[in-house]
N, C-alpha and C positions, 0 to 999 in steps of 0.2 A: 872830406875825410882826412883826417890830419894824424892820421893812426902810421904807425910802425908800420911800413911798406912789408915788411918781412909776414907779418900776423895777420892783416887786415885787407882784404877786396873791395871795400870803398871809401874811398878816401884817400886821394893823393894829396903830400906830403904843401903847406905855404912857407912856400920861403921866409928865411931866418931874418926879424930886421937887423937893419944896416944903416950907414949912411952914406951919402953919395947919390946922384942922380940916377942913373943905370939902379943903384938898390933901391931908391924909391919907388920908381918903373914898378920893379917884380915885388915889394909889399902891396901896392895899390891892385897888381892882378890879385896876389895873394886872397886880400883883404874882399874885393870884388867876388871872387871865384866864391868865398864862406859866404857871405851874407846873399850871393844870386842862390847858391844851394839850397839856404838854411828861410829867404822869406820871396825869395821868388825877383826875377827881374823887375819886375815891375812896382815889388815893393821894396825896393832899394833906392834911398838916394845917394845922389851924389856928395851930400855933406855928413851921411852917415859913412859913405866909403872912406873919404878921406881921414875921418876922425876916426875911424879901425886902425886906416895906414898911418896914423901920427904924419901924413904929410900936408904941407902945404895946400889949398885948394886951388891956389895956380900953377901947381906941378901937373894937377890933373887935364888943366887943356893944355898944359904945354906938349906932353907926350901923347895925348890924344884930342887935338885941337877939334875935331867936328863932334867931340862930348861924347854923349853914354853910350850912343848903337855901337861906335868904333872902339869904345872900352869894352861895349857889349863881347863887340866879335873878337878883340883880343883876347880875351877871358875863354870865351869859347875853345881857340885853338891854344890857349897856353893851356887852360885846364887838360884838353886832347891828349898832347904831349905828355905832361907830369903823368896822367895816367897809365899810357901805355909803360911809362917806367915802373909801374904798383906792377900793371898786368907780369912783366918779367920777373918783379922782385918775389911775388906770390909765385910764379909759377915755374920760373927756371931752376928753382931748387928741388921740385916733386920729382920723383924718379920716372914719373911717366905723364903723359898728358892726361889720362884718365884720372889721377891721383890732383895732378894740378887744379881741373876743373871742380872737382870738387872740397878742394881748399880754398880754387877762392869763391867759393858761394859760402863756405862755412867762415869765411873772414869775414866776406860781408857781412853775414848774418850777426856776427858779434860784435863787428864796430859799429851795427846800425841800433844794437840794443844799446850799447853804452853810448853811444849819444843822444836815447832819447826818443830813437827815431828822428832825428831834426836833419843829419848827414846821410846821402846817398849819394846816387848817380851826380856827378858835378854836372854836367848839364842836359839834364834830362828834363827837370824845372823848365828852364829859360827853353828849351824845346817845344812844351809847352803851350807855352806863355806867347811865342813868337812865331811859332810855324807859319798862320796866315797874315800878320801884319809888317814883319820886316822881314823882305828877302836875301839884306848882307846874313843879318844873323837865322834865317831859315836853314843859308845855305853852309855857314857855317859850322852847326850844327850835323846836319846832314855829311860832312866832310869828314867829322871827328867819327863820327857813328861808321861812317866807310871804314873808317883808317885802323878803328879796334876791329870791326869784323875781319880785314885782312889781314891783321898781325893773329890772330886768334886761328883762322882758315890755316893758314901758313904751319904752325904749330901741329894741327891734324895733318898736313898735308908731310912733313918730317917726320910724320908718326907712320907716315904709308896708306893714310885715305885718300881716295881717288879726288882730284882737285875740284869738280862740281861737288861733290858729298861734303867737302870740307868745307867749302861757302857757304851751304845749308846748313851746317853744324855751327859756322858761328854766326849765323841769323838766328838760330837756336840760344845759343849761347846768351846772344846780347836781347834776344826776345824777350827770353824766361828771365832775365836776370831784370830786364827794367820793369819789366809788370809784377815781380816779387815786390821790388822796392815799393811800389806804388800802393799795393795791397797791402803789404810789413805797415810804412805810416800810418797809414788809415787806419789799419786794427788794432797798431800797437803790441804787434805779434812779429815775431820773425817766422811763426811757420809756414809763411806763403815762398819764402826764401826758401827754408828747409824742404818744401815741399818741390819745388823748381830743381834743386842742384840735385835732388835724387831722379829728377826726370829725366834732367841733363847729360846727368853721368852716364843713364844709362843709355842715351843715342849713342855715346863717346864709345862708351866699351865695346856697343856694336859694332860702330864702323871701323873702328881699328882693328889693322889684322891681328892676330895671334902671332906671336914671337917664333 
């Protein structure tokens, strides 16, 4: 998702290139994070990565010398990260949480029509692809998926929902949001999205108390 953090719900931002070792680093996640998105872990090589990153193909085992699962899992938790930065930029500006969640289902829904449908969830794919074959990147995975439910819970929980209700709300949250996506590609529709953030919204409105 490579859209304006401020406008769009999927798609965090791939670093600017550069030169320098440290910036080759962060184009080759960059670069990694678009193409695991957009054909899938498993349909990515490694000489397509590098020729995304304009780097070198022995920068790629010098910073990740045991090759693709540990590119794998760095991808996984840099994607994590960049993310939870979209989650704030989409949502720290809505005057409420309930307003928040439903801008960014309507982000997503529209950075996922103008790409195509090809940009979603950054690692929902390689999720996938990997849950029962590699345990670094299963658990991975699994770490990033904790780390937005709690930063999302947190958010209901400064809103005044009861701390169990807010964990459930962003199991909710990140539920409805990844089976939209999954549904949007396939059809070539965003109303499985549209149809999600109106569900969504409305557990939210519930559980928050009244002002």
């Amino acid at each position: 998702m490579s859209a304006d953090p401020s406008t769009s719900g999927a798609q965090p931002p791939a670093p600017a290139p550069a030169s320098g070792p440290v910036k080759t680093k962060d184009r080759i996640l960059g670069s990694s994070a678009e193409l695991f998105r957009r054909q899938g872990y498993n349909g990515t090589g490694l000489k397509q990565i590098v020729a995304t990153a304009n780097a070198p193909f022995g920068s790629l085992y010098h910073f990740f010398p045991s090759g693709k699962e540990e590119l794998g899992e760095a991808v996984i938790r840099w994607s994590g990260d960049v993310y939870l930065e979209l989650i704030a930029a989409v949502c720290d500006p809505a005057p409420d949480v309930v307003s928040a969640i439903g801008d960014f289902f309507s982000g997503a829904a529209e950075h996922l029509r103008e790409s195509g449908y090809t940009d979603a969830c950054p690692i929902a794919t390689i999720a996938l692809e990997v849950a029962s074959v590699s345990e670094p990147l299963r658990q991975a995975t699994a770490d990033v998926f904790a780390l937005w439910i709690a930063d999302v819970a947190a958010r209901f929980e400064a809103s005044g929902v009861d701390p169990a209700r807010a964990r459930e709300l962003g199991f909710e949250v990140l539920g409805a949001l990844e089976g939209a996506f999954v549904l949007s590609r396939a059809m070539r529709t965003t109303e499985p999205l549209d149809i999600a953030g109106r569900a969504v919204v409305t557990s939210v409105r519930a559980a928050v108390p009244a002002p």
